[in-house]
C-alpha positions in Angstrom: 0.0 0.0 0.0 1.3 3.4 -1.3 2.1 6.0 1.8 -0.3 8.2 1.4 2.4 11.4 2.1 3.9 10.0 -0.9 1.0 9.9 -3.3 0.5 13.8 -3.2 4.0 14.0 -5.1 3.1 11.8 -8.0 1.1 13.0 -10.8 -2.8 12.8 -11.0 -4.9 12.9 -13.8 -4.6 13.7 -17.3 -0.7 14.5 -16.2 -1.1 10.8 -14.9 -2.0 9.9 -17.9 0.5 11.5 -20.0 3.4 10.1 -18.2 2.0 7.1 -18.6 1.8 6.6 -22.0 5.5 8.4 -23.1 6.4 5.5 -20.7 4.7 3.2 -22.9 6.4 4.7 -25.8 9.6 4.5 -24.2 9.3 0.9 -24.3 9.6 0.3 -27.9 13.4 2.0 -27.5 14.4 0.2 -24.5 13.4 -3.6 -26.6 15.6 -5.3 -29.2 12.5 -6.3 -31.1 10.2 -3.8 -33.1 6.5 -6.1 -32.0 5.9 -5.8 -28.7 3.0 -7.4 -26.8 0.7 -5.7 -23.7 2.3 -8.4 -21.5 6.1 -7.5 -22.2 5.7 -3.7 -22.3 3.7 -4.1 -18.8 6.9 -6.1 -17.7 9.5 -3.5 -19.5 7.6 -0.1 -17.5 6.1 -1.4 -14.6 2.6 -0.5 -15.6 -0.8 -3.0 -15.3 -1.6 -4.5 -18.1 -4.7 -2.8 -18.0 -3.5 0.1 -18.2 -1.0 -0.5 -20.7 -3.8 -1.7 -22.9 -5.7 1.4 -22.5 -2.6 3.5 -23.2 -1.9 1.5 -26.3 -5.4 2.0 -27.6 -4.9 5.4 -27.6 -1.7 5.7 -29.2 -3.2 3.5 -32.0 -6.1 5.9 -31.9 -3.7 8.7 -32.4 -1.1 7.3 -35.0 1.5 6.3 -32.9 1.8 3.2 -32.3 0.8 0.4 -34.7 -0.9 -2.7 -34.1 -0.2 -5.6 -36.1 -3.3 -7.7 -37.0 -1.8 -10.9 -37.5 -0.2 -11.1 -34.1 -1.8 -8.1 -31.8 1.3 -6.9 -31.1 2.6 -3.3 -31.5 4.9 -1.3 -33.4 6.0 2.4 -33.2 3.4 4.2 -35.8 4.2 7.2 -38.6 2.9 9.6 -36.5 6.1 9.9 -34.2 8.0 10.7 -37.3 5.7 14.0 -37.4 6.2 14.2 -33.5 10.0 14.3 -34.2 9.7 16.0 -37.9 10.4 19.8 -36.4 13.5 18.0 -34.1 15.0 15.7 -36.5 15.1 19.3 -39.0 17.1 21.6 -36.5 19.4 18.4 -36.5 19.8 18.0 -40.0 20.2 21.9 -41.1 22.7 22.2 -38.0 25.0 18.8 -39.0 24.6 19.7 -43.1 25.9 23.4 -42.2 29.1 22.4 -40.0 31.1 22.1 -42.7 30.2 25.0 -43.9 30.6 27.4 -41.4 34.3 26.0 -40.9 34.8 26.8 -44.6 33.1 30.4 -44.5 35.3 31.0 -40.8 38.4 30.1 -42.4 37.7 32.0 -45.8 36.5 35.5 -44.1 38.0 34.8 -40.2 34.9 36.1 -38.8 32.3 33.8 -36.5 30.1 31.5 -39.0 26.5 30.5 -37.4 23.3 28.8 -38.0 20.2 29.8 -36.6 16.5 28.2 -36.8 13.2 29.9 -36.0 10.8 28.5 -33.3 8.0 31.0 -34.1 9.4 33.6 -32.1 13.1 33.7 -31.8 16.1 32.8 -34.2 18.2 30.3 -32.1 21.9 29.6 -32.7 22.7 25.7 -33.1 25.8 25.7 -34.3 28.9 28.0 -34.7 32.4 28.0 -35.9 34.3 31.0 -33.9 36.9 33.6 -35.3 40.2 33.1 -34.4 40.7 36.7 -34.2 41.7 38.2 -30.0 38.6 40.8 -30.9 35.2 39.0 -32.1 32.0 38.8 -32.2 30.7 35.2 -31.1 27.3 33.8 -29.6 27.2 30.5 -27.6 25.2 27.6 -29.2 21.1 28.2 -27.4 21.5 32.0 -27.7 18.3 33.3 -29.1 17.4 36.6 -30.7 14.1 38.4 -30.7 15.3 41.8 -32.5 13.7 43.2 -35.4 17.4 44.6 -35.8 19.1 41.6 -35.3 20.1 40.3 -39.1 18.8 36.4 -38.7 15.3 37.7 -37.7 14.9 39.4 -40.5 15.6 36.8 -42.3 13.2 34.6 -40.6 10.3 37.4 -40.6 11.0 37.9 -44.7 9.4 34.6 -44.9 6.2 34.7 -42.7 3.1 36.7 -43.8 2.4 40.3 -43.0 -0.1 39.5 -40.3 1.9 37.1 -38.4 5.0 39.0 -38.4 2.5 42.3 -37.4 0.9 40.0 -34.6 4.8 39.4 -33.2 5.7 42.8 -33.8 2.6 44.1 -32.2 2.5 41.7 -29.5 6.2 42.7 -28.7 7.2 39.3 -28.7 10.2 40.5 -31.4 11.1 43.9 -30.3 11.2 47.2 -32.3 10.8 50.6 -30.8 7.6 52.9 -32.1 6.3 49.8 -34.2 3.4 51.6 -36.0 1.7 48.6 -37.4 1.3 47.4 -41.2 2.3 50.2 -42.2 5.7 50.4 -40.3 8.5 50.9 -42.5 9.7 47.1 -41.0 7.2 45.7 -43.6 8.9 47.2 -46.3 12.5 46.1 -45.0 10.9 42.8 -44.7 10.3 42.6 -48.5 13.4 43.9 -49.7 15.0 41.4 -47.7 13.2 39.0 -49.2 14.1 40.2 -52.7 17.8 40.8 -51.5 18.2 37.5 -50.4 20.4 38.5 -47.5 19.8 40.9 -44.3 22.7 43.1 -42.7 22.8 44.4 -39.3 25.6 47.3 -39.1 25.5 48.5 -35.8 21.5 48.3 -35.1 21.8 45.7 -32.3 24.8 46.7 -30.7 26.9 49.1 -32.0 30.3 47.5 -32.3 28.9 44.9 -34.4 28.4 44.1 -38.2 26.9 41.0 -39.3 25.1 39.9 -42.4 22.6 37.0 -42.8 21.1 34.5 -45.8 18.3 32.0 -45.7 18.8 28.3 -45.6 16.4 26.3 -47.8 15.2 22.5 -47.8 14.2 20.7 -50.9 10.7 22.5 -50.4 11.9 25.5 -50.7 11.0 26.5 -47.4 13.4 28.3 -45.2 14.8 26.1 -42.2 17.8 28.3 -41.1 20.0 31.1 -41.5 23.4 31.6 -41.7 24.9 35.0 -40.2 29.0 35.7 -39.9 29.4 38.9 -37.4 32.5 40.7 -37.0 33.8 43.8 -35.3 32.5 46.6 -37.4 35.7 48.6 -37.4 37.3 45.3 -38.5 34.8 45.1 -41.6 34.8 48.8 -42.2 38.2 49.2 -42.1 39.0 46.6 -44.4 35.9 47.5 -46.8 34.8 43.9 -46.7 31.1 44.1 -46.9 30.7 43.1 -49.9 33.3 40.2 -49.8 31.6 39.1 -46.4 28.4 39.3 -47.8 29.1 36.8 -51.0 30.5 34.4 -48.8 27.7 34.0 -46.7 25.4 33.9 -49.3 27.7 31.2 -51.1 27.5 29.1 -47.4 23.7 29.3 -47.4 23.5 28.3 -50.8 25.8 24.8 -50.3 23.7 24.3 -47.4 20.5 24.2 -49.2 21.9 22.1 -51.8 23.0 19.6 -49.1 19.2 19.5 -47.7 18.0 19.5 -51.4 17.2 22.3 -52.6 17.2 23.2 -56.3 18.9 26.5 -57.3 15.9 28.7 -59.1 13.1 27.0 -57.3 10.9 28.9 -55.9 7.6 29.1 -53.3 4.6 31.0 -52.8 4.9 33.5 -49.5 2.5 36.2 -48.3 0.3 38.4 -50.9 1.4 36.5 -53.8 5.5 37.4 -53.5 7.6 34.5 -54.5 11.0 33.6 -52.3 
């Protein structure tokens, strides 16, 4: 019999519920084989049959898990490859642009990142640093949420007017005086989009220069960004922009040729535009 000071600590309910079935899910990767019966997977978590059963009725319900008719076993189902999808991207985009970043690092010795967007902030996954003693760097997690920042815009290029107007309104990315749809930011936005690129020279902090291009997938769809930031009196002084911005846009574009993307193809965005 459970103590019942203990039973106040474990979940209840639907959150009961929950737990209980990723534990049932867990199953499948703690087994060598890909069929599991009720019985086993009751021995493998702990659980009641019953409740396993009830759990894996649901899952089938949902798409997944599996249940083999010849058998009535179970097997993971195609719907945890759309659970994963949105991971197993970032994972891809990141390892496809590692190479890459090394390559553009050692051809322009400034700090080579990718980012992806999570609906509301770019997020660096992966970056190659400068060897320079004065840089500009960001640790892998860092997120941005600046309309000024280069890799939003980017990002925002891509999404239509009223959802980037709901994140601008809503403050959830941050620009000073935002008027609305007819801030100048919308305008940026397209000539981003028709650029191909975004630069941030000294909007986000003032020492700072960095310049951005889209990643595409076979879709055509953006799935990441890559940005190299230097010092700005490094890139100024040198009168590099232009060198530093062909390099990144020649990164982006091996990237999206690794995650199979078609040079020239294009998609369908907001009001008609084509990216």
């Amino acid at each position: 019999m459970l103590d019942p000071q203990t039973t106040t600590d474990k979940p209840q309910g639907a959150a009961a519920s929950l737990l209980n079935g990723l534990t049932v899910l867990e199953a499948f990767s703690v087994a060598k084989r890909s069929l599991l019966g009720v019985t086993e997977i009751s021995e493998l978590v702990g659980l009641h049959k019953s409740t396993v059963s009830r759990m894996l009725s649901g899952l089938d319900e949902a798409g997944y898990v599996q249940r083999d008719e010849e058998t009535g076993r179970y097997r993971l189902g195609l719907g945890m490859i759309g659970l994963a999808g949105p991971l197993l991207a970032e994972l891809s985009v990141r390892r496809a642009a590692l190479p890459h970043l090394e390559e553009l690092t050692q051809a322009t010795g400034e700090t080579a990142a990718i980012a992806v967007w999570n609906g509301s902030n770019a997020i660096v996954v992966e970056q190659t640093a400068s060897t320079h003693q004065v840089k500009h760097s960001a640790a892998i997690g860092t997120r941005y949420n600046k309309f000024a920042s280069s890799s939003v815009r980017v990002f925002l290029a891509e999404l239509p007017p009223e959802e980037t107007d709901r994140l601008l309104a809503d403050r959830t990315v941050l620009r000073e005086g935002y008027l609305g749809l007819e801030d100048p930011a919308h305008e940026q936005l397209v000539g981003v989009r028709d650029d191909g690129f975004a630069v941030n020279d000294g909007e986000t902090t003032y020492e700072e220069y960095g310049v951005s291009a889209p990643v595409r997938d076979y879709r055509g769809e953006v799935v990441g960004c890559i940005t190299a930031s230097a010092p700005r009196s490094r890139v100024q002084y040198m009168q590099s922009q232009s060198i530093l911005r062909e390099a990144v846009l020649e990164a982006a574009a091996r990237v999206s040729t690794r995650l199979g993307h078609l040079p020239g193809k294009q998609i369908q965005v907001a009001d008609g535009a084509v990216g």
